[in-house]
N, CA, C and O atoms as CSV, one atom per row, in Angstrom:
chain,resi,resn,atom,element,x,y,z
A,1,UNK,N,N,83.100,94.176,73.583
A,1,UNK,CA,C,83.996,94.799,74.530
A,1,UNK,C,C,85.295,95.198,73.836
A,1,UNK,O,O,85.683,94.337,73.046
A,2,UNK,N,N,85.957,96.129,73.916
A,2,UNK,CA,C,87.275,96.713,73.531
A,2,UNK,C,C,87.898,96.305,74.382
A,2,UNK,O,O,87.688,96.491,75.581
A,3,UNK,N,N,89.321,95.285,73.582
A,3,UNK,CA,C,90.192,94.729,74.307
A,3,UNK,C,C,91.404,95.719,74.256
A,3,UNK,O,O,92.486,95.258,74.618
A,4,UNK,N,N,91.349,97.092,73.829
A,4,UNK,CA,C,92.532,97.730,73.565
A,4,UNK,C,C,92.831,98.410,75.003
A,4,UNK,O,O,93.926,98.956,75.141
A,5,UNK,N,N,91.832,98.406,76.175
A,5,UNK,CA,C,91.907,99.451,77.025
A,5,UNK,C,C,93.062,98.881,78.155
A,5,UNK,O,O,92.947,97.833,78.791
A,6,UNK,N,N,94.172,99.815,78.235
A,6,UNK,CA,C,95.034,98.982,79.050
A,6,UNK,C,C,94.686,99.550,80.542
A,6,UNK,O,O,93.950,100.492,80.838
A,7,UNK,N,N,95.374,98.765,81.313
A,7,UNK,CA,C,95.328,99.421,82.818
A,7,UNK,C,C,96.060,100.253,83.510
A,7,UNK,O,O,96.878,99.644,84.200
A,8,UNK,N,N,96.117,101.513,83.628
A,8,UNK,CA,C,96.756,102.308,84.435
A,8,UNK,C,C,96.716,102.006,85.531
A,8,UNK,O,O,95.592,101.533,85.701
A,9,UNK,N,N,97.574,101.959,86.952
A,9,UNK,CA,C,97.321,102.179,88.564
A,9,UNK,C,C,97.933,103.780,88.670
A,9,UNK,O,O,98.912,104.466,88.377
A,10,UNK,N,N,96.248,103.844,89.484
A,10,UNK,CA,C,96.956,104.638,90.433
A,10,UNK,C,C,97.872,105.532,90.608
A,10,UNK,O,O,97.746,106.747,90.453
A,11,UNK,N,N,99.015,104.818,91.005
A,11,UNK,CA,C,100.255,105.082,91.387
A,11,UNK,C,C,101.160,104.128,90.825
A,11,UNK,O,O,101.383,103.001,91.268
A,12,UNK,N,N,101.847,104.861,89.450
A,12,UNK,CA,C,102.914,103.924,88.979
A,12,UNK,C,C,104.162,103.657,89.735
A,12,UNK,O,O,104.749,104.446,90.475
A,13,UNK,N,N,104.501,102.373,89.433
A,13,UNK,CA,C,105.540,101.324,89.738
A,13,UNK,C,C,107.066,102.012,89.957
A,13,UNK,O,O,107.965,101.573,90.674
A,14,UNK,N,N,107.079,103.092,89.210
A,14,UNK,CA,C,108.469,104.200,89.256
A,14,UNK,C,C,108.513,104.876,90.242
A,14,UNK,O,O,109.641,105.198,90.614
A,15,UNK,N,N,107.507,105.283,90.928
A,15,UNK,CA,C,107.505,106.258,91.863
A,15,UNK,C,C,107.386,105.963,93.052
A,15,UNK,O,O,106.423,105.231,93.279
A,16,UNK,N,N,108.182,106.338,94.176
A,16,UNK,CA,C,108.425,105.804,94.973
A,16,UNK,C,C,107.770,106.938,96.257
A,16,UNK,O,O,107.963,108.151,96.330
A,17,UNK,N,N,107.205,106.326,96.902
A,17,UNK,CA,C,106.400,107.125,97.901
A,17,UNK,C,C,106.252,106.447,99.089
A,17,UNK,O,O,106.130,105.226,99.192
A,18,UNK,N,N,106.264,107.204,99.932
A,18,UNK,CA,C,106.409,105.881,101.898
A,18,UNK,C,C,105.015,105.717,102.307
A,18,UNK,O,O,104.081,106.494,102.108
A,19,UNK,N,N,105.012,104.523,102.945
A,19,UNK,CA,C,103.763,104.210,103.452
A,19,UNK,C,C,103.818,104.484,104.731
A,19,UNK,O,O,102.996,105.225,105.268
A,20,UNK,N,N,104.733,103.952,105.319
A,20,UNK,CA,C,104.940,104.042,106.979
A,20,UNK,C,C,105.873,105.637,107.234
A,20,UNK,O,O,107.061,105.662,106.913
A,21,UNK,N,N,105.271,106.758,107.763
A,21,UNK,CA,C,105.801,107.646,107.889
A,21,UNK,C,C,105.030,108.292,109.521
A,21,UNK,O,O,103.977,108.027,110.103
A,22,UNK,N,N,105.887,108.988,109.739
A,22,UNK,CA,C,105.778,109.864,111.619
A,22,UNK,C,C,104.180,110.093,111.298
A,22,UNK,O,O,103.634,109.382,112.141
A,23,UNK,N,N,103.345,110.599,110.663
A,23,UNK,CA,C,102.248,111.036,110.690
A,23,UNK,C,C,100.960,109.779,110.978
A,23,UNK,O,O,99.914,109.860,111.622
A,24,UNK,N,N,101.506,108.751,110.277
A,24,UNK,CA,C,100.764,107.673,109.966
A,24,UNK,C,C,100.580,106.915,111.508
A,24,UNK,O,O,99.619,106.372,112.053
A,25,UNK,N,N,102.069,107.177,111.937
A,25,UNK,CA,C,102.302,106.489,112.958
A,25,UNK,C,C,101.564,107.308,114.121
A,25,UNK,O,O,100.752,106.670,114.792
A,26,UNK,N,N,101.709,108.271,114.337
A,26,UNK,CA,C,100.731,109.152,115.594
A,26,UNK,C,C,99.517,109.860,115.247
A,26,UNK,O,O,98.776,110.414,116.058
A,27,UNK,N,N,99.368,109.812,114.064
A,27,UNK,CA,C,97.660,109.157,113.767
A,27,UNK,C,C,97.070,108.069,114.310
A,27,UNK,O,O,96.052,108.256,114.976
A,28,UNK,N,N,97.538,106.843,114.153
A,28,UNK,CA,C,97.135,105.785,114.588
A,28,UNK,C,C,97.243,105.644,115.742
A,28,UNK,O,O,96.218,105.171,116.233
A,29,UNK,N,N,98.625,105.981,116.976
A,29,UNK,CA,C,98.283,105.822,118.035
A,29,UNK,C,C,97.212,106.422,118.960
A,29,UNK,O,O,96.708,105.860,119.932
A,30,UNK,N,N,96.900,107.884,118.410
A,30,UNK,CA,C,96.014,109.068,118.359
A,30,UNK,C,C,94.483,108.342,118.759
A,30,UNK,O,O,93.682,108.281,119.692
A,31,UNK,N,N,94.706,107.803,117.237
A,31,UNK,CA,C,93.107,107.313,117.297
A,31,UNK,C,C,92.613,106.089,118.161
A,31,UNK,O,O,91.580,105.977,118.821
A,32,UNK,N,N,93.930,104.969,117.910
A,32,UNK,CA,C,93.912,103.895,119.206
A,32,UNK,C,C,93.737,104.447,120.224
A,32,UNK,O,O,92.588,104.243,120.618
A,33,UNK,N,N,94.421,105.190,121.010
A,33,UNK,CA,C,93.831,105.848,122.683
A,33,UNK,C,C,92.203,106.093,122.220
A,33,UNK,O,O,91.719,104.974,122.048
A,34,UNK,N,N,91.688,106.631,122.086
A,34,UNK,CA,C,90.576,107.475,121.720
A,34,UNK,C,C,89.360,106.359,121.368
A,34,UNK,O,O,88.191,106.218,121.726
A,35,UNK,N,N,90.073,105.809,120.674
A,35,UNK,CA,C,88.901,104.463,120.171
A,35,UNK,C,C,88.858,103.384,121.082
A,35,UNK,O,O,87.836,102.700,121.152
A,36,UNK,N,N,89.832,103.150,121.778
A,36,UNK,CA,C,90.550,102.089,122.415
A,36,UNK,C,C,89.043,102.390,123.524
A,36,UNK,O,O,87.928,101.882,123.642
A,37,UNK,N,N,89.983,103.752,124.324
A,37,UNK,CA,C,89.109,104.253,125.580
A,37,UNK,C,C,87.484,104.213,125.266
A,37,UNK,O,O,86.759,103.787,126.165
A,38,UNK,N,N,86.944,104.604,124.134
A,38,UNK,CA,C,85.247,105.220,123.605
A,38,UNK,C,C,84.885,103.303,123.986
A,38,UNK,O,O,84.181,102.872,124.900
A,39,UNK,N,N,85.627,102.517,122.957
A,39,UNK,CA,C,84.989,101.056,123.114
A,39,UNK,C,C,84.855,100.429,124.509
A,39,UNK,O,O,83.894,99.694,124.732
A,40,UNK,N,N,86.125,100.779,125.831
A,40,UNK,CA,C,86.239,100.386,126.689
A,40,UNK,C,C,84.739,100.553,127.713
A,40,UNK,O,O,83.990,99.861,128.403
A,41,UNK,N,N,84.917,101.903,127.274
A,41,UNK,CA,C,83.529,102.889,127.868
A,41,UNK,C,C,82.542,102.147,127.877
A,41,UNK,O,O,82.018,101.771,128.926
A,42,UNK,N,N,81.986,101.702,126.298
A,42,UNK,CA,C,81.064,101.361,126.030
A,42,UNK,C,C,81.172,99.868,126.215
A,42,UNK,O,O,80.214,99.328,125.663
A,43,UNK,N,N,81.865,99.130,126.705
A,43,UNK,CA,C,81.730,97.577,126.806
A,43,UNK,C,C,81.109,97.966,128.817
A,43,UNK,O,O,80.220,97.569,129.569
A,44,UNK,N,N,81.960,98.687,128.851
A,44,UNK,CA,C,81.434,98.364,130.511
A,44,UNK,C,C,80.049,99.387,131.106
A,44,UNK,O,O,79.469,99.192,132.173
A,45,UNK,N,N,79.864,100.022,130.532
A,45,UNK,CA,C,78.972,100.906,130.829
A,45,UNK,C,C,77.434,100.161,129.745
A,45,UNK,O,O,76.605,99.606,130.465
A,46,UNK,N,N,77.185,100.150,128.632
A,46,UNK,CA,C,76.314,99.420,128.309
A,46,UNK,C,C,76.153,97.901,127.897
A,46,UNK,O,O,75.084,97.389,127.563
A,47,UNK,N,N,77.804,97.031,127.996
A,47,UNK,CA,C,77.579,95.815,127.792
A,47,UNK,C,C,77.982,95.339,126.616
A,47,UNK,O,O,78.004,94.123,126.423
A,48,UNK,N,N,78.404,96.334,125.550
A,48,UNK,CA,C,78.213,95.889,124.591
A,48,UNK,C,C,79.648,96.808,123.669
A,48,UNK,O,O,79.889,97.978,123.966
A,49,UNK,N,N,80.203,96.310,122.933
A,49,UNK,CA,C,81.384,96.981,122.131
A,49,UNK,C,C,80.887,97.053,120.414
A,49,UNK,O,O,79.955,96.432,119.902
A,50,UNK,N,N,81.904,98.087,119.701
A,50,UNK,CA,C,81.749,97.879,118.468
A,50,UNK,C,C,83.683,97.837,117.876
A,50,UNK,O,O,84.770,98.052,118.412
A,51,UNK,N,N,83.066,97.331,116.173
A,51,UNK,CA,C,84.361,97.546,115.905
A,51,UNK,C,C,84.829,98.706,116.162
A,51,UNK,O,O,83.941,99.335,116.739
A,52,UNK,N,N,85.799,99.359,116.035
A,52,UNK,CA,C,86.246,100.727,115.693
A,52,UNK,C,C,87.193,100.921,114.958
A,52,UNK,O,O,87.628,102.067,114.851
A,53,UNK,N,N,87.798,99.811,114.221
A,53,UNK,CA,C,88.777,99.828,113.038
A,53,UNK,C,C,88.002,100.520,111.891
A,53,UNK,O,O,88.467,101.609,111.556
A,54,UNK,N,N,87.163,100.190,111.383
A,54,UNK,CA,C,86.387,100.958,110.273
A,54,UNK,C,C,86.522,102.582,110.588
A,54,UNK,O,O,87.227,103.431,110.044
A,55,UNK,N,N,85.727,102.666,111.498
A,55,UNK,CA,C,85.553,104.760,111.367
A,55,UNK,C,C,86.703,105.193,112.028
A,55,UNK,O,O,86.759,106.384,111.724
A,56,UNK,N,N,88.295,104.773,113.234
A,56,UNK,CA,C,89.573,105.109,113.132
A,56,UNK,C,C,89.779,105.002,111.222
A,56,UNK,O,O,89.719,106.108,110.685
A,57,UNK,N,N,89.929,104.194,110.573
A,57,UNK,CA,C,90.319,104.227,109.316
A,57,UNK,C,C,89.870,105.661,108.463
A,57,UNK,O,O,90.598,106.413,107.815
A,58,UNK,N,N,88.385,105.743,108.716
A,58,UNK,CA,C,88.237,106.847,108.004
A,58,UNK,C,C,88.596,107.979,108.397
A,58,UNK,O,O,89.208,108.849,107.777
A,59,UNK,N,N,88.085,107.973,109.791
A,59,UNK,CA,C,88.875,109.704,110.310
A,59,UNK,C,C,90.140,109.887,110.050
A,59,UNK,O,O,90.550,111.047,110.097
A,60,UNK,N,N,91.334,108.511,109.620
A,60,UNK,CA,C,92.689,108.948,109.655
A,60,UNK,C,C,92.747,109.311,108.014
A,60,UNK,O,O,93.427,110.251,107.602
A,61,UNK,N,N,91.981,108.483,107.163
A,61,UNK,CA,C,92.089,109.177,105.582
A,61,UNK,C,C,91.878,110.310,105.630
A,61,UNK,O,O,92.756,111.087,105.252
A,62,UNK,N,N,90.417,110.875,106.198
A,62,UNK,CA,C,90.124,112.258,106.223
A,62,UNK,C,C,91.334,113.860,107.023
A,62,UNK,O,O,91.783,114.960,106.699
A,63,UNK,N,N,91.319,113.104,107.918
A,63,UNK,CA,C,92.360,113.903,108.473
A,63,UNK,C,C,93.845,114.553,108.041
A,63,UNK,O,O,94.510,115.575,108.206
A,64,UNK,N,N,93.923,112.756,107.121
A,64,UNK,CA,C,95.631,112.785,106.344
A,64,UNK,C,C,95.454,113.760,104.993
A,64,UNK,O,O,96.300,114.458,104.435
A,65,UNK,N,N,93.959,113.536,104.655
A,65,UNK,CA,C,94.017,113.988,102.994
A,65,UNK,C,C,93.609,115.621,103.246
A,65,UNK,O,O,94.383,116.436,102.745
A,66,UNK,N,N,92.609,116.064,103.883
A,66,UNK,CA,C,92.232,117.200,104.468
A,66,UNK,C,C,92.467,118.295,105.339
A,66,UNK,O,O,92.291,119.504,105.183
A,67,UNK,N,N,92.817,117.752,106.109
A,67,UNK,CA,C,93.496,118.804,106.890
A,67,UNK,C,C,95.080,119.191,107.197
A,67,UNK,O,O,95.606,120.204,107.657
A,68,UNK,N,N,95.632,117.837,106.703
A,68,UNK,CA,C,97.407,117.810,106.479
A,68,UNK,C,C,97.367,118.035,104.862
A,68,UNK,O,O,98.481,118.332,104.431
A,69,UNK,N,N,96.830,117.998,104.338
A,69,UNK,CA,C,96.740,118.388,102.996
A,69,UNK,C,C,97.853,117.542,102.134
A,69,UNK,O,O,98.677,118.091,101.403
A,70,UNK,N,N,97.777,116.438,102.285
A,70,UNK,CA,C,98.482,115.270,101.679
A,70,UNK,C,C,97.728,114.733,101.376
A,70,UNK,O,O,96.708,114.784,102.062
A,71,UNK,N,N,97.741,113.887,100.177
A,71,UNK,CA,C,96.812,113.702,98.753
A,71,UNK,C,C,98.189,111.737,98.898
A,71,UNK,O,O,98.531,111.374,97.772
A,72,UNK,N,N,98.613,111.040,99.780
A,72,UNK,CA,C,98.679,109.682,99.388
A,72,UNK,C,C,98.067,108.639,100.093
A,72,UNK,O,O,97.900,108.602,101.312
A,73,UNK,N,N,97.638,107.533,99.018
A,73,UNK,CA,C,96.409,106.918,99.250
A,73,UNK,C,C,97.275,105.975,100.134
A,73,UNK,O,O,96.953,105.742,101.299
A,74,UNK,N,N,98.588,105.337,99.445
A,74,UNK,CA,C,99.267,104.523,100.411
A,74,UNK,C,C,99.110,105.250,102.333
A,74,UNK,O,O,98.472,104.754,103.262
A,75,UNK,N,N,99.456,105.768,102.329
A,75,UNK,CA,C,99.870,106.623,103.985
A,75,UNK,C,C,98.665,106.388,104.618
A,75,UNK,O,O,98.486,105.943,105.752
A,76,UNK,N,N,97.539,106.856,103.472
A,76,UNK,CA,C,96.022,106.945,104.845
A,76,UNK,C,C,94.985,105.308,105.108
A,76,UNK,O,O,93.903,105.061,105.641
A,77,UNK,N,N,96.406,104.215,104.159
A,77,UNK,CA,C,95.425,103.216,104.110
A,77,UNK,C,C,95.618,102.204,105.453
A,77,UNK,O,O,94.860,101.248,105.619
């Protein structure tokens, strides 16, 4: 193994970029109504719920990186 390989992140330590920003924030409430209501639906109508933190998570990466055309990993995590 080559011990020379150092570790880059990501996103270096100098650069300063926001996590919590207006978009992040009404994304998420966005998708809470929406997910909130779909699970509610589905607990009383068939009995049964799912998570919905997983696929809210992804639709908000996709949404943040794709269609707002912002490229940070912090914001959509």
């Amino acid at each position: 193994m080559q011990e020379n390989n150092q570790f880059k992140p990501y996103i270096a330590a100098s650069k300063i970029t926001p996590e919590f920003t207006v978009t992040s924030i009404i994304m998420g409430i966005i998708l809470a109504v929406v997910f909130g209501a779909a699970n509610a639906y589905l607990g009383l109508r068939v009995g049964m719920t799912v998570s919905a933190s997983i696929p809210a998570a992804v639709i908000a990466m996709g949404v943040i990186r794709v269609i707002m055309r912002k490229n940070s990993i912090l914001e959509s995590k």
